[in-house]
C-alpha positions as CSV (number, residue, x, y, z in Angstrom):
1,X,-7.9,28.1,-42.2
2,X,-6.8,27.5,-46.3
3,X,-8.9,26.5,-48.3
4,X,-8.2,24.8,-51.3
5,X,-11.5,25.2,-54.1
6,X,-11.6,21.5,-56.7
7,X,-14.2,22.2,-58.8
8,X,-17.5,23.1,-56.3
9,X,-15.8,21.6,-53.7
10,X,-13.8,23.6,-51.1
11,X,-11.5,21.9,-48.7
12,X,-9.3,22.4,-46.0
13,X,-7.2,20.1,-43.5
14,X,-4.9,20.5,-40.2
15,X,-1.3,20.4,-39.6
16,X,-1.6,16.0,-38.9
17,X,-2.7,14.9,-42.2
18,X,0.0,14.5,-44.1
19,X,1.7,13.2,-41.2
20,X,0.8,9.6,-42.0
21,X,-1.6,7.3,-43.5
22,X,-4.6,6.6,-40.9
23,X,-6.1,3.0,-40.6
24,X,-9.5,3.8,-39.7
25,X,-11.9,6.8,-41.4
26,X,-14.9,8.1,-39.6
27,X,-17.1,10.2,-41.5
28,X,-19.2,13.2,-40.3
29,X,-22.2,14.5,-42.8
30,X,-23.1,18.1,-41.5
31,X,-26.4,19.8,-42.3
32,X,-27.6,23.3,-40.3
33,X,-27.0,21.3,-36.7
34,X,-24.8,24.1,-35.6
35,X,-26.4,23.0,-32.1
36,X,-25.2,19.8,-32.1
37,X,-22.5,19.4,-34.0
38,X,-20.2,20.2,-31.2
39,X,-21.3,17.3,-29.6
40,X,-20.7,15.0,-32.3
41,X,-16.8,16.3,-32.6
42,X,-16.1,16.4,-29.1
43,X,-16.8,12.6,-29.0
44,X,-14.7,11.7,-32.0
45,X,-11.8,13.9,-30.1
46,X,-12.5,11.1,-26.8
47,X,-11.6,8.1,-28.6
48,X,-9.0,5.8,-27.0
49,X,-7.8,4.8,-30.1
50,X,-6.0,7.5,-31.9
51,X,-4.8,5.8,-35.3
52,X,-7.8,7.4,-37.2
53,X,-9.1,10.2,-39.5
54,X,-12.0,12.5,-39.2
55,X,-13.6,13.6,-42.5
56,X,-16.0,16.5,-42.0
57,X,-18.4,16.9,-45.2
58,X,-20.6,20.0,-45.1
59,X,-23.7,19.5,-47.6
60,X,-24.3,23.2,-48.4
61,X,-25.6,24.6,-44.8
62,X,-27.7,27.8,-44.8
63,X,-26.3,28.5,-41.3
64,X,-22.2,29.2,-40.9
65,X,-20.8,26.3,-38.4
66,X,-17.2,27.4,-39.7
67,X,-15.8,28.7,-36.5
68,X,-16.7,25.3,-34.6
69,X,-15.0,23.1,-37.3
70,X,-12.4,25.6,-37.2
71,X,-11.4,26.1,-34.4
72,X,-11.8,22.1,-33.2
73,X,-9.4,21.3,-36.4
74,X,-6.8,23.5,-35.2
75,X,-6.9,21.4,-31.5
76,X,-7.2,18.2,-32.7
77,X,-3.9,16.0,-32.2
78,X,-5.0,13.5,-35.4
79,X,-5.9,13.8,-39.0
80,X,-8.9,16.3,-40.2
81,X,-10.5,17.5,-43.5
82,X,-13.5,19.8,-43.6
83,X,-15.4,19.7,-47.1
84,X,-17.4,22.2,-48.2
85,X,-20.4,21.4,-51.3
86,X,-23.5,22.5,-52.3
87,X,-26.7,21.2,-51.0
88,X,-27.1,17.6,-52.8
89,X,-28.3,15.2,-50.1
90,X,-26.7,13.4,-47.6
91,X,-26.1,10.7,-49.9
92,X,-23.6,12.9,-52.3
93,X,-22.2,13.9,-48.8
94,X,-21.3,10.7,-48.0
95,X,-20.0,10.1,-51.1
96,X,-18.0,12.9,-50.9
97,X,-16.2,11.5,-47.7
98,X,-15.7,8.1,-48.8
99,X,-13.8,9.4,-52.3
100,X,-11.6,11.1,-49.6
101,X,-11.0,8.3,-47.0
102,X,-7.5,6.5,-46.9
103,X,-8.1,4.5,-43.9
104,X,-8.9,0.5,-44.3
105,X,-12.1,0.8,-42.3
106,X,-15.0,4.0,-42.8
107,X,-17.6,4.3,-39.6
108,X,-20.3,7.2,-40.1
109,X,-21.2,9.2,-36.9
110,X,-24.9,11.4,-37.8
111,X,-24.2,15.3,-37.0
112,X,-26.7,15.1,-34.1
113,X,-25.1,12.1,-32.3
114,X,-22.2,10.5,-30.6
115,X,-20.0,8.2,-29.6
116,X,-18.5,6.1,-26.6
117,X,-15.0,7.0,-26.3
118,X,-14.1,3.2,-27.3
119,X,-16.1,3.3,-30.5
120,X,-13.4,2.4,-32.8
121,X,-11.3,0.7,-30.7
122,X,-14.1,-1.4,-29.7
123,X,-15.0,-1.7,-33.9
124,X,-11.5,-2.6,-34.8
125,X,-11.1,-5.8,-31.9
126,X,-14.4,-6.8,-33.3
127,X,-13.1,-6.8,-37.1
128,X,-9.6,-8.1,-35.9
129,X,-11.8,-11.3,-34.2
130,X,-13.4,-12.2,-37.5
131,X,-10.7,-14.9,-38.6
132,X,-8.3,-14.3,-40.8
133,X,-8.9,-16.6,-43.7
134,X,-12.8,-15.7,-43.4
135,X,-12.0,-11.8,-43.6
136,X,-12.8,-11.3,-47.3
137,X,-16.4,-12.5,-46.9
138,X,-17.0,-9.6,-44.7
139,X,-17.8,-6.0,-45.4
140,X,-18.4,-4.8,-41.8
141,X,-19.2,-5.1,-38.1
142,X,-22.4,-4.3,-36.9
143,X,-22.7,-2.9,-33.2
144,X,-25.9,-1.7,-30.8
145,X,-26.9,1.6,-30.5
146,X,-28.9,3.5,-26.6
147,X,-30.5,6.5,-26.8
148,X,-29.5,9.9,-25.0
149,X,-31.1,8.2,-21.7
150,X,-29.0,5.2,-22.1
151,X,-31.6,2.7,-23.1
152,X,-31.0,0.3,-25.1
153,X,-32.3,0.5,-29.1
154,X,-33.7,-3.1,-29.9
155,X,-33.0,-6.3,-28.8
156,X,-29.1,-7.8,-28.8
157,X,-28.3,-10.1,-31.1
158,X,-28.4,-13.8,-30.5
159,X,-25.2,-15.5,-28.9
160,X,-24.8,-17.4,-32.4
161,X,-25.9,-14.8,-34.9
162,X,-22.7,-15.2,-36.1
163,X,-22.5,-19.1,-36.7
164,X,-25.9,-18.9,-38.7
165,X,-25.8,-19.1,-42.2
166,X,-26.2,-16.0,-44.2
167,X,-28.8,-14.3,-45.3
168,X,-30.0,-15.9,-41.9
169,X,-28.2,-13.9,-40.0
170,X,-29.2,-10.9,-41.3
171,X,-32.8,-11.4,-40.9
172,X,-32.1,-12.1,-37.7
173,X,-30.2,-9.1,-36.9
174,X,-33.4,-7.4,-38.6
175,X,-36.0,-9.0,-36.3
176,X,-33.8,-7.5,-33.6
177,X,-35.8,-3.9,-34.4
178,X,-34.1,-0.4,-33.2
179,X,-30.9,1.3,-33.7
180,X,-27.9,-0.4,-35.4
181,X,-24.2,1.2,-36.4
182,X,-21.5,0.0,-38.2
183,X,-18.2,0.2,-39.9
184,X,-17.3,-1.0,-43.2
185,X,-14.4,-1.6,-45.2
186,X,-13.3,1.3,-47.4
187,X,-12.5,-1.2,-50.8
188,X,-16.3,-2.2,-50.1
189,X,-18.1,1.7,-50.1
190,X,-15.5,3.5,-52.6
191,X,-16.4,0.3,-55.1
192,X,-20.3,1.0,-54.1
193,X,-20.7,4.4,-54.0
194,X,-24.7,6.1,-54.0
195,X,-25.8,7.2,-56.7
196,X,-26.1,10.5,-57.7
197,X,-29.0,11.1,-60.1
198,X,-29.3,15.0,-61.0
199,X,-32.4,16.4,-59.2
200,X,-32.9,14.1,-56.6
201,X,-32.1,15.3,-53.3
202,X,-32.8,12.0,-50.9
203,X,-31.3,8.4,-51.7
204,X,-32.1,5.9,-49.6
205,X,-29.4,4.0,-47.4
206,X,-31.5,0.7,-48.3
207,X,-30.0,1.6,-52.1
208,X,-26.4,0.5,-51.4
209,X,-27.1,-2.0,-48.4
210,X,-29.6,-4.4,-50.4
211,X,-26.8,-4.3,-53.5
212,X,-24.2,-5.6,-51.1
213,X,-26.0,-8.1,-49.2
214,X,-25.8,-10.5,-51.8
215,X,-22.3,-10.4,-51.8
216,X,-20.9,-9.5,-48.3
217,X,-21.7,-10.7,-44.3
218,X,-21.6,-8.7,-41.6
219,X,-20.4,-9.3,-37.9
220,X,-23.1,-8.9,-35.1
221,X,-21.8,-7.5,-31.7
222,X,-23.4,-6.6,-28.7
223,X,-21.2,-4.0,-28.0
224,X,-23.4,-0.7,-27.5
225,X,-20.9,1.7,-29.3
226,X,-23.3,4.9,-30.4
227,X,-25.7,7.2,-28.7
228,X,-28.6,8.7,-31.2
229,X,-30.1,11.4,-29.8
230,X,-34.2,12.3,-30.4
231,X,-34.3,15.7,-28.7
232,X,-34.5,18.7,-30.4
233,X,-36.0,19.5,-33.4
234,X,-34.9,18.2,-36.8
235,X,-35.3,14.1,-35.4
236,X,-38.8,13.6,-35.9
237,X,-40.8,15.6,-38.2
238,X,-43.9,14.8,-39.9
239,X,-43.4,13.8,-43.5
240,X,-43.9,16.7,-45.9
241,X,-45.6,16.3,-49.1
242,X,-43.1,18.3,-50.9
243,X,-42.8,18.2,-54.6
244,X,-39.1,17.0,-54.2
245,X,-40.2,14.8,-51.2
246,X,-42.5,12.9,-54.0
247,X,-39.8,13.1,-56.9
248,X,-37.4,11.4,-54.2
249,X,-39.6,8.7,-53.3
250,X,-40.7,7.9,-56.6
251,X,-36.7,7.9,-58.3
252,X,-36.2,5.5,-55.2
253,X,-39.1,3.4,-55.9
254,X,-38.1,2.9,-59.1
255,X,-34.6,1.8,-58.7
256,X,-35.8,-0.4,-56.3
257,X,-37.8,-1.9,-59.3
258,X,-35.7,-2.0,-62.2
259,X,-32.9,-3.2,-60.1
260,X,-34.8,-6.3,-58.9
261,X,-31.6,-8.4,-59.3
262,X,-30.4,-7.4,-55.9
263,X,-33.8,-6.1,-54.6
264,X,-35.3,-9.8,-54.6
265,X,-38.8,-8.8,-53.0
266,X,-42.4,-11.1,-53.4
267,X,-45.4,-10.6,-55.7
268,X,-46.7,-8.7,-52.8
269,X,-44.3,-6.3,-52.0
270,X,-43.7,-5.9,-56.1
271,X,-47.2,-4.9,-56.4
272,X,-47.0,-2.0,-53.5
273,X,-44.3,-0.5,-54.8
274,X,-45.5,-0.6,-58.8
275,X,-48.4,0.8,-57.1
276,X,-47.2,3.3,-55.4
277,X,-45.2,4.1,-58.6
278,X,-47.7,5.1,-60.5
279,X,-49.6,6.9,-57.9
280,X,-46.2,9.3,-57.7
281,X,-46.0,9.9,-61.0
282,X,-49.4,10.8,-61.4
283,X,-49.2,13.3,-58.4
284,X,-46.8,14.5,-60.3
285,X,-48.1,15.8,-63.5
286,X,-51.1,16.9,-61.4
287,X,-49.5,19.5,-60.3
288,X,-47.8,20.4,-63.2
289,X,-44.3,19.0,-62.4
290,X,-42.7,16.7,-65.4
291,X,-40.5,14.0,-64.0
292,X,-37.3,13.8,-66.0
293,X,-35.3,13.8,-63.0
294,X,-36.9,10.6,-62.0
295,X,-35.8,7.2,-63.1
296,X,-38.3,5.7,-65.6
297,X,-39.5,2.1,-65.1
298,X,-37.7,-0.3,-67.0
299,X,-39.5,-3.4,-65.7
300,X,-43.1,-3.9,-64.5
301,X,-44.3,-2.0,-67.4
302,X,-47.7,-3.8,-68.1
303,X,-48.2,-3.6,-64.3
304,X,-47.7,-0.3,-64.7
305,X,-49.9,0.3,-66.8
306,X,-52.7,-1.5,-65.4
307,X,-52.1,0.8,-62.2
308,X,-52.5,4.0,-63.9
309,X,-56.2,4.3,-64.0
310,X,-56.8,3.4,-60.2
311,X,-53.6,5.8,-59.5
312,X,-55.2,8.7,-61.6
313,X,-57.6,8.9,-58.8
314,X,-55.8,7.5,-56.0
315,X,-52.8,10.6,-56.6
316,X,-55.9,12.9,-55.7
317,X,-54.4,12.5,-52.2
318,X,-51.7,14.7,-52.9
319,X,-53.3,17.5,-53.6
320,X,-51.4,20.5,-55.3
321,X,-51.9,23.1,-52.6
322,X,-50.1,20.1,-49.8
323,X,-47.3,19.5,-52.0
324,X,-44.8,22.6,-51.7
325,X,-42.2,23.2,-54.4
């Protein structure tokens, strides 16, 4: 396999992508699941419908899943790219795809899970159903999700989810609990891109969904289209207290506060999260760590303030020898 090096990137696609222009995307962010990933591939190689392109993004892996990508590039009868970064987080991963994608429509499929074979043909009769001259209000479609035992994530959405008016509908769709998927249109993610702040490892989905649902609906379907997998290890782990786990949470945090335009949130919730702000920062400097790779509150600074005795002691919960560097 060629590969072609763009700065730290290196990349490297089959003999059908410059065949023609694909009009759907799906997206695969790999991370050490050399176990898995084989499983994830093998469903996008099922799909019924065949006018798509896989992107494979690899986000610096200590362990080599080459010869698999390899060797399933070199079978595959549709479009493929394999990327190649260093370690920045799945969020620069994804990023990484997106800047890549030329199809109209970009589905993500997790390097541990899989899909039905009529995944995207099932996404793009569900997008083609939203009406024509309604199109532009939408960013995606939203399906259902089982697990490896075929049970069903959540509760289906209601029959008229998608006559209700928005946000309505999407606080339905949240009430509905478990696993949700969906695609989205590529104008829509390579205009909204994650952010990539230097030294921060872990941004949260919730970043880029909350700035868009001001602006964009979604279409509900009960179609069950994905099947997450909790086996193994790597799906559930307890949450490490990390020095990088706390400088993630707290950059996070605070983009979720200074940002309040599109993160409308109560007095409540505003006073968790300054509170939990400060705490952060303070377990911080406890052990010795400065914080310049985290965002700096903009707003809520008097709150802040007012939190930083009670989070002096409060931090005292992460103590030094917990949080690992």
């Amino acid at each position: 396999m060629e590969y072609i090096l763009e700065g730290k990137f290196k990349k490297a696609v089959n003999g059908k992508w410059n065949e023609h222009t694909p009009l759907i995307t799906v997206i695969t962010t790999l991370y050490n699941r050399r176990n898995t990933i084989r499983r994830a591939i093998n469903s996008v190689a099922r799909q019924t419908f065949k006018d798509f392109e896989y992107i494979l993004v690899d986000d610096g892996s200590t362990e080599d899943s080459d010869d698999i990508v390899e060797a399933f590039m070199s079978e595959a009868d549709f479009p493929v790219m394999y990327i190649k970064k260093p370690n920045g987080g799945v969020h620069t991963a994804r990023n990484a795809g997106v800047r890549e994608a030329r199809g109209d429509l970009i589905c993500f499929l997790d390097d541990d899970d899989e899909m039905f074979p009529y995944t995207v043909e099932s996404f793009l009769k569900a997008w083609d159903s939203i009406p024509s001259s309604k199109r532009s209000e939408y960013r995606g479609v939203v399906a259902l999700c089982c697990d490896q035992n075929g049970v069903q994530s959540g509760k289906s959405f209601p029959e008229n989810i998608n006559e209700l008016p928005w946000p309505q509908g999407m606080r339905v769709c949240d009430a509905t609990g478990g696993e949700h998927r969906d695609i989205n249109t590529a104008k829509c993610l390579k205009e909204n891109l994650f952010p990539e702040p230097e030294g921060i490892t872990l941004v949260s989905e919730s970043i880029m969904w909350k700035k868009l649902e001001p602006h964009y609906k979604e279409w509900f379907i009960n179609d069950i289209l994905f099947i997450y997998h909790t086996e193994g290890e790597g799906y559930t782990r307890a949450a490490k207290k990390t020095v990088q786990a706390v400088k993630n949470l707290n950059w996070n945090t605070a983009f979720k506060l200074n940002n309040n335009n599109f993160y409308i949130s109560g007095i409540k919730e505003r006073f968790i999260d300054v509170a939990s702000y400060a705490v952060l920062e303070s377990a911080l400097k406890k052990c010795g760590t400065n914080s310049n790779s985290s965002l700096k509150l903009k707003k809520d600074k008097l709150l802040y303030i007012i939190f930083k005795i009670p989070a002096f002691f409060l931090s005292f919960g992460y103590k030094k020898n917990k949080m690992k560097i």
